[in-house]
Phi, psi and omega in degrees: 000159193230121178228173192224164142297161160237355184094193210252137185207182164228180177271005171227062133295278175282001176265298158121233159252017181286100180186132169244175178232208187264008163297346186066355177258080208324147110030280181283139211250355155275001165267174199279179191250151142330321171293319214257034175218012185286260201345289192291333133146121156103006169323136149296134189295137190108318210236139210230106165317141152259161192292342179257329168314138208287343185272329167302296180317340185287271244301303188297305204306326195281328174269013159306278179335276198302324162321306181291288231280340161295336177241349153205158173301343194286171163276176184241115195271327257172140176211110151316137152235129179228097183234217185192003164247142181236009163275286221285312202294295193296336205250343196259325198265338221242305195289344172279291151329302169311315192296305204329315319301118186208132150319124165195176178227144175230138160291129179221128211240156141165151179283069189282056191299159183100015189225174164255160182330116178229110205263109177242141173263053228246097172083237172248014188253169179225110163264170215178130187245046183206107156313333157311339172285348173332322172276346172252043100333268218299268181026305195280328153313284189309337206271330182281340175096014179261136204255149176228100163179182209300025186229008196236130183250129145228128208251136176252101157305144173265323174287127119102026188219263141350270174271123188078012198334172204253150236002003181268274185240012170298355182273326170318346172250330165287340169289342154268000152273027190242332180289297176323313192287304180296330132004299182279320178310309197318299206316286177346302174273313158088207183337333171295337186276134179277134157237023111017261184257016162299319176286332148318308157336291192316301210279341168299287191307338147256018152356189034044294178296330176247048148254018164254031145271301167292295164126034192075357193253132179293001157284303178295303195305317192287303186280005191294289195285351187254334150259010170280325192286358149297316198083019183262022187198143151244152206317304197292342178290272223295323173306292217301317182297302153009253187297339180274354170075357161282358163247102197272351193176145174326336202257005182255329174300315174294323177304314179281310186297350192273296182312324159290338198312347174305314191288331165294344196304295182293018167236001180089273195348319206307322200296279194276043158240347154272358135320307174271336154297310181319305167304321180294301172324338185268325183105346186324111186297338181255053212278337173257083188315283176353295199295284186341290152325312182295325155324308159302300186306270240281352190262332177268012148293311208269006180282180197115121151308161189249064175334161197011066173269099223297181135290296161319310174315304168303302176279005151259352181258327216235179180250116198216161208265152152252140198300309174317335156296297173320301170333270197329313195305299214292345171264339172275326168251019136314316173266027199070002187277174181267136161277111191233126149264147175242135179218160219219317150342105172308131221271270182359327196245050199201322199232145179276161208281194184279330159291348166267321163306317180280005182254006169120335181331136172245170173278179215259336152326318161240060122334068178313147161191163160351132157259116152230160165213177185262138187309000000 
């Protein structure tokens, strides 16, 4: 596949600050947050909608709703989804709907070289392995009676979509939470750290099979590999209980380091392993800050132009907006309609802390990089 530049923008040339990250809490500080929407409803207090959950979609249609009613009078009839997942993605677009209650189509991407073109139809999703297809999207909405104008919100994922598109420049975000978590291990363990065998850890333990241990979540993963990298577990002991079902779950793995916690005192760990016990106890979903923070360094390095730089550079080095996303929005909100981003991306990695905001810092949303797209 063949791709060009667009020069250098961010995303919130169209998005603006209407963007959340997973924390719910907007960008922009007169829409309302999650906290300030439990009351009305009916949330439980603590517990933080995840993106497939039936509850995230209530949170986003309201700040959908409120988000409209600052820029125009009309309501919002009618909803756009533009992702690049059709579990996560599609299940986050079909529950915003239902809140709404609103009629919509969602686009779900990725790029697939080495294929001819391919379109699938499913229900109200238009799956697609070409992000080029975005414009017989739209085409294909209006041919359907769906109207694009101030009555219509479309909400845009940002991870592996927006940005990094997914068979296009998604490995480029994965190399940089995978860099954050050894980072934070290195720092932790200091002299101690193998790093060997942190990438053997790593790379066993994110399998597939254990993610219904891990939960598939890169927190759980990072401290996973920092007490093995201690040395109170070893990798082939921790797979074999793993798959033999003697370890039923992340919070029974913590539960024994909790019980060990003593044995951490001569590595320093005591501190940030009571952190993340605190956090597990809490429900918190992002429970290993430290890895996070770091996460963030590593990810708003790689965003950014390349001087002479090819194209194959930029999209194996950088973090880059796709110009096909970037099209649509700036002509869907051209015609009035509303732009919303979503991210799934933990705010510890996504937004800087306040010394770093006062040092100049941006949240990764408004981050100049690259626009590319295909020719």
């Amino acid at each position: 596949m063949n791709y060009e530049t667009h020069g250098v923008t961010r995303l919130s040339e169209f998005m603006g600050d209407h963007v959340v990250y997973r924390k719910l809490v907007p960008a922009d500080p007169t829409l309302p947050t999650v906290n300030q929407l439990r009351s009305r409803l009916g949330l439980q207090e603590g517990i933080l909608p995840r993106k497939a959950e039936v509850t995230y979609g209530r949170v986003v249609a309201e700040m959908l709703r409120a988000a409209r009613a600052q820029q125009a009078e009309t309501e919002i009839e009618r909803l756009l989804y533009i992702g690049d997942t059709e579990l996560n993605d599609g299940t986050a677009y079909r529950n915003i709907c239902a809140a709404g209650p609103w009629p919509g189509w969602a686009f779900i991407g990725r790029d697939t070289p080495g294929q001819t073109l391919d379109v699938r139809v499913e229900d109200t999703l238009y799956l697609a392995n070409r992000w080029s297809a975005l414009p017989a999207f739209l085409d294909f909405v209006q041919e359907r009676g769906l109207a694009l104008d101030p009555g219509t919100a479309v909400v845009i994922d940002m991870d592996k979509t927006a940005v990094g598109a997914r068979g296009r420049n998604d490995h480029v975000i994965n190399e940089a939470r995978v860099e954050g978590v050894q980072r934070t291990v290195a720092h932790l363990l200091g002299d101690s750290f193998d790093q060997d065998a942190f990438e053997q850890a790593y790379a066993e333990l994110n399998k597939t099979i254990y993610h219904p241990f891990t939960t598939d979540n890169q927190d759980i993963l990072a401290y996973i590999c920092l007490i093995l990298g201690a040395g109170l577990f070893e990798l082939d002991t921790l797979a074999d209980e793993i798959g033999s079902g003697a370890l039923g779950s992340f919070e029974d793995f913590i539960g024994r380091v909790q019980a060990r916690k003593d044995e951490l005192a001569a590595s320093g760990l005591t501190s940030i392993h009571a952190d993340v016990w605190q956090c597990v106890q809490q429900g918190d979903p992002t429970p290993f800050k430290a890895f996070r923070y770091n996460e963030y360094l590593t990810t708003s390095e790689r965003f950014g132009d390349l001087p002479g730089g090819s194209v194959e550079d930029l999209l194996s080095q950088r973090i880059v907006i796709t110009q096909e996303v970037r099209e649509i929005a700036l002509k869907l909100r051209s015609k009035g309609a509303l732009i919303f981003g979503v991210s799934d991306k933990p705010d510890e990695a996504s937004v800087p802390n306040p010394q770093q905001a006062a040092a100049g810092m941006k949240a990764l949303h408004d981050l100049p990089t690259v626009a590319i797209g295909s020719r």
